[in-house]
N, C-alpha and C positions, 0 to 999 in steps of 0.2 A: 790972572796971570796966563799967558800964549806961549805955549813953546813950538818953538816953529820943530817942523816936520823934517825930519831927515830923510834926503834922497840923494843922488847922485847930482852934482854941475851938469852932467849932458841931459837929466832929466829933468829939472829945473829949467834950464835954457829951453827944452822940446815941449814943455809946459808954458812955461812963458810966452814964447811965441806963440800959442792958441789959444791960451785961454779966453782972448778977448771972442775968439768968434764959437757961438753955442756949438753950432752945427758940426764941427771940427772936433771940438774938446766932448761931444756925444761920439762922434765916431771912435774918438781916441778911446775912449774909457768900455765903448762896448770890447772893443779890440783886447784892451786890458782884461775884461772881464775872461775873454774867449780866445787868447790867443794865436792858439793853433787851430782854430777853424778855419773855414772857408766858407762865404759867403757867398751868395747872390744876390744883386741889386735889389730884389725884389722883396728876399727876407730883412737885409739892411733896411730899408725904406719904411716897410712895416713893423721893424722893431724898434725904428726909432720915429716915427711920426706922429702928430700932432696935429689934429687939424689939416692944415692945405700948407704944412712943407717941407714935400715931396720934391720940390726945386731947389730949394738950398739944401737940402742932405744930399741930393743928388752932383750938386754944385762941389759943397765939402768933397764927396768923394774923390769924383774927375780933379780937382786940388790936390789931394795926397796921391792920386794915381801917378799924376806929372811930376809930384816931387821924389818921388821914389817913397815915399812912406806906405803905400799900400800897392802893391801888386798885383796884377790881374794874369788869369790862370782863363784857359777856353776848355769848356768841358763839353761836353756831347751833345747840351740843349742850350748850355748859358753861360754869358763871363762870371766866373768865379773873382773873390776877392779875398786876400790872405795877407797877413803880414811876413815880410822877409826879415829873415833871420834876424836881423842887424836891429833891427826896430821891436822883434818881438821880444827881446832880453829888455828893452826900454822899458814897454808901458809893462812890462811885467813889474817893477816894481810897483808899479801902479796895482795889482793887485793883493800882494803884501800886505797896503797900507786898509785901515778900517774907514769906514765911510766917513765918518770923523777927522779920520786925518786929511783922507782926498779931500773934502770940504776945505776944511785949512787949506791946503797947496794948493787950488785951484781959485780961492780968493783973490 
């Protein structure tokens, strides 16, 4: 027996729409993981890479850049990257949930 996972319609729908593409739904969930960080390109990249790709995560990003899901910040040496507010109450639910259940929702 599966019982589906309780979350939010706006997080469902913000999951729905990404889960088909890897690179998106890694960003999404490191975000989740860390919300109120701030990144740079270069730790993103190496935290999430595999192999040779460095072009699609980097692809994903500049994607949530343009959509307003991830925002960029210029710091002293380098574009930072951070979720705004609006989205970081989103995947926070996504942190809540035990890997077990992300598994389920993310199916």
């Amino acid at each position: 027996m599966t019982s589906k996972v309780a979350v939010s319609e706006e997080m469902g729908n913000f999951i729905k729409e990404y889960k088909d593409d890897y690179y998106c739904l890694r960003l999404i969930l490191l975000f989740a993981d860390h919300p109120y960080m701030q990144f740079d390109e270069v730790a993103i990249v190496n935290t999430l890479s595999q192999d040779d790709i460095r072009g699609h995560i980097r692809k994903a990003l500049s994607n949530f850049v343009e959509k307003g899901i991830i925002r960029t910040q210029t710091g002293s040496r380098a574009l930072f990257y951070s979720l705004p507010e609006h989205i970081r109450g989103l995947v926070s639910e996504l942190a809540k949930l035990s890997p077990s259940q992300r598994q389920q929702l993310l199916k």
